[in-house]
Backbone bond lengths (Angstrom), bond angles and torsions (degrees), N, CA, C in turn:
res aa  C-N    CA-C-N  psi(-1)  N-CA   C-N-CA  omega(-1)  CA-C   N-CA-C  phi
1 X - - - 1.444 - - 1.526 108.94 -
2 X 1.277 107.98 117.24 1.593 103.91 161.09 1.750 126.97 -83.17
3 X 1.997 80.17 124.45 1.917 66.15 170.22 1.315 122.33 -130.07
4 X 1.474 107.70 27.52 1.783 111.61 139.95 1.480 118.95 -153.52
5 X 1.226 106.99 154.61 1.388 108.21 -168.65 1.853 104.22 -150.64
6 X 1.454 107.86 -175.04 1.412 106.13 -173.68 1.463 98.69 -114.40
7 X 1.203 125.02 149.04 1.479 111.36 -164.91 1.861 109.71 -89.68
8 X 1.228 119.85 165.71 1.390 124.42 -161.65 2.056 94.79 -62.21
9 X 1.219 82.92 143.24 1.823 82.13 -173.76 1.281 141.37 83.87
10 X 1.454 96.07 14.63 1.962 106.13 -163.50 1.058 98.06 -108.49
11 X 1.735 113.71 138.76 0.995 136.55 163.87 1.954 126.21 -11.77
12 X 1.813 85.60 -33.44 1.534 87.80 -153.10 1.535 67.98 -120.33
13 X 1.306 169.35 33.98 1.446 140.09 120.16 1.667 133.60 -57.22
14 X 1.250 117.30 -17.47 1.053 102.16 168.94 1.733 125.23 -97.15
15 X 1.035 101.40 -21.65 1.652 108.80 150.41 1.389 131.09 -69.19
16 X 1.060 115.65 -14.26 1.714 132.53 174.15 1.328 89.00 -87.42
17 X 1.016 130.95 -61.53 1.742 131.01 -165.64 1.953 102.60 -66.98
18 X 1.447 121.26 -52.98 1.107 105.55 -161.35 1.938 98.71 -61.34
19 X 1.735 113.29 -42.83 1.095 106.40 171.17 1.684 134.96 -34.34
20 X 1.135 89.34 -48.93 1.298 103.60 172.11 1.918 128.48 -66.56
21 X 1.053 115.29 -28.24 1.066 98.78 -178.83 2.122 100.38 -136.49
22 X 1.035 97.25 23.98 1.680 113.68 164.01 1.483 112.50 -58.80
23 X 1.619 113.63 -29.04 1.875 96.29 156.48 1.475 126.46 -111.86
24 X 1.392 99.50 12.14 2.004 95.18 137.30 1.367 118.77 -78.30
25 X 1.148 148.83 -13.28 1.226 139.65 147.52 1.527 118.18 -71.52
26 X 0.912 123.13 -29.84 1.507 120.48 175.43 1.990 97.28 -75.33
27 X 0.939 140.51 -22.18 1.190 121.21 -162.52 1.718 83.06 -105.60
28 X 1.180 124.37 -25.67 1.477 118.35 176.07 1.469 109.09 -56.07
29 X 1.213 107.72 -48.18 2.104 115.94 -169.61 1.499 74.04 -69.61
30 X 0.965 151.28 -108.15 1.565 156.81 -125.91 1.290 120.97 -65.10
31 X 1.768 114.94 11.03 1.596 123.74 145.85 1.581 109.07 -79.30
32 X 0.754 147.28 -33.59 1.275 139.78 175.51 1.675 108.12 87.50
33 X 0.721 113.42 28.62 1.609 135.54 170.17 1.721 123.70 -105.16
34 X 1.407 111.64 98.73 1.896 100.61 175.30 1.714 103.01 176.68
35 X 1.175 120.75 -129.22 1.098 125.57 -158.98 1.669 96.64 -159.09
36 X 1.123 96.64 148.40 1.791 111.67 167.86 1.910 112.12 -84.77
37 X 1.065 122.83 131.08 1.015 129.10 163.28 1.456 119.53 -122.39
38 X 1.725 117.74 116.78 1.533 107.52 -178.42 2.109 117.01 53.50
39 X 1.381 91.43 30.86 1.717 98.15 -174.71 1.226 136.45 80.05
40 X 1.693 106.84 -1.74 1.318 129.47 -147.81 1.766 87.63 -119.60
41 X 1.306 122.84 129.72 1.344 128.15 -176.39 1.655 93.53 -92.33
42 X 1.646 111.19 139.11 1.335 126.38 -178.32 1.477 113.38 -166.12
43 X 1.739 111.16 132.73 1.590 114.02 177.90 1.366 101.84 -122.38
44 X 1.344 125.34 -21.25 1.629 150.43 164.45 0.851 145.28 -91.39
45 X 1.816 121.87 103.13 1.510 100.99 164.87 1.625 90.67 -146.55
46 X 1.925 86.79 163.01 1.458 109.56 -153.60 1.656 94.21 -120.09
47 X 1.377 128.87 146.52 1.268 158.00 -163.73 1.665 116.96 -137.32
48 X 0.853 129.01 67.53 1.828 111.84 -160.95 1.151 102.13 50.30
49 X 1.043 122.95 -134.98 1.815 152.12 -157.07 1.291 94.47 -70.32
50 X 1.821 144.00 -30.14 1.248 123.52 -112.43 1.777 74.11 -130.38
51 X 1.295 125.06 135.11 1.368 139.80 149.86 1.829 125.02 -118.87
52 X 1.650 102.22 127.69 1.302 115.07 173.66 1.210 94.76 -108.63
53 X 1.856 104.32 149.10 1.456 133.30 177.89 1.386 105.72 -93.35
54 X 1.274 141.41 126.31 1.422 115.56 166.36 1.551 103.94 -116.52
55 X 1.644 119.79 146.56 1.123 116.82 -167.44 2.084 102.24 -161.24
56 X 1.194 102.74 89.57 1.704 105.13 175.50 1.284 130.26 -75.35
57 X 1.437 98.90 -32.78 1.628 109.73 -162.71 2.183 103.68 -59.49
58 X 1.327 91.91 -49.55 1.936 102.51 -167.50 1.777 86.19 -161.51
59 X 1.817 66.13 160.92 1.730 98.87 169.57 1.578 104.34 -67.48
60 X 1.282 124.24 -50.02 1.538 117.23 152.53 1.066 146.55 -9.45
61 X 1.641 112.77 -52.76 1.552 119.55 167.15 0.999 103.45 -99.71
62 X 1.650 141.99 31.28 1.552 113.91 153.69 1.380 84.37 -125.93
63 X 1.531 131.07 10.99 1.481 116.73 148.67 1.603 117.42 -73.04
64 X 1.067 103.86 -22.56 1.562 101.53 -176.98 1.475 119.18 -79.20
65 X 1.444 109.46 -19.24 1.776 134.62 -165.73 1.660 64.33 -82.45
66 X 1.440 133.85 -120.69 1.262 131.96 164.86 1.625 110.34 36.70
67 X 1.326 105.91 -97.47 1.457 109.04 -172.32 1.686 120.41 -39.44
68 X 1.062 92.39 -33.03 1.669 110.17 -172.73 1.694 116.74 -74.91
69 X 1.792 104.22 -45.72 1.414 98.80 169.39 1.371 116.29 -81.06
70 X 1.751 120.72 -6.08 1.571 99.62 -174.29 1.944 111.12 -92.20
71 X 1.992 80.64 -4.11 1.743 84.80 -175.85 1.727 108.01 -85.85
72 X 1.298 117.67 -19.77 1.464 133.87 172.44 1.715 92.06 -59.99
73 X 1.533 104.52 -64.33 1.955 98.36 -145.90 1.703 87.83 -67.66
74 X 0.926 130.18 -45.55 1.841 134.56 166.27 1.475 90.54 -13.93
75 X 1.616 107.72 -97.38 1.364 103.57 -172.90 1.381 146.00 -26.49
76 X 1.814 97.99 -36.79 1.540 112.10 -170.47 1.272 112.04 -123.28
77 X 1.612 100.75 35.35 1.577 111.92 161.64 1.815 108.16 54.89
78 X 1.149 124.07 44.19 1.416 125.46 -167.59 1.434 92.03 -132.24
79 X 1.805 95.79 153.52 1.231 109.53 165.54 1.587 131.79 -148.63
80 X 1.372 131.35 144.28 1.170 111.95 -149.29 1.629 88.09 -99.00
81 X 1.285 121.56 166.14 1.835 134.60 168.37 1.307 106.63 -72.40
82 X 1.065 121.64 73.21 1.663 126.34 152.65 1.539 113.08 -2.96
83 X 1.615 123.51 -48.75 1.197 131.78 -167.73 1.544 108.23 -72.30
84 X 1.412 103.76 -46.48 2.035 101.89 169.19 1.613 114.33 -83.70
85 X 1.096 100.57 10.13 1.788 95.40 -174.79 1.718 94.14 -93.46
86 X 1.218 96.86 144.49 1.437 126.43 166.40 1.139 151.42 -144.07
């Protein structure tokens, strides 16, 4: 149960959020799973609220991108909107 939060649109939510989940992306780069972009190795990127997985090689390594964020939001009591997920 949450019993405080920042309300939708505040100044200070998207910095509360990147804070917050800035080492699920660090454990994302450090599977070694993704795609090269421009030479630059990447399976992550973050938008406000909104995260894409990127994964070329197999259905495999973007199961593991997968496995990894549902074992993160597990831990940290988070959950993503089923309805924008795709």
């Amino acid at each position: 149960m949450i019993d405080k939060s920042v309300r939708q649109g505040s100044v200070l939510s998207p910095y509360l959020f990147n804070i917050y989940m800035n080492s699920l992306g660090i454990m994302l780069d450090k599977l070694g799973v993704g795609c090269k972009i421009c030479r630059r190795f990447s399976n992550n990127l973050w938008y406000a609220d909104d995260l894409v997985m990127l994964a070329l090689a197999t259905v495999a390594a973007l199961q593991k991108l997968m496995d990894l964020c549902y074992k993160y939001v597990s831990e940290h009591n988070i959950s993503f909107n089923e309805k924008k997920t795709v």
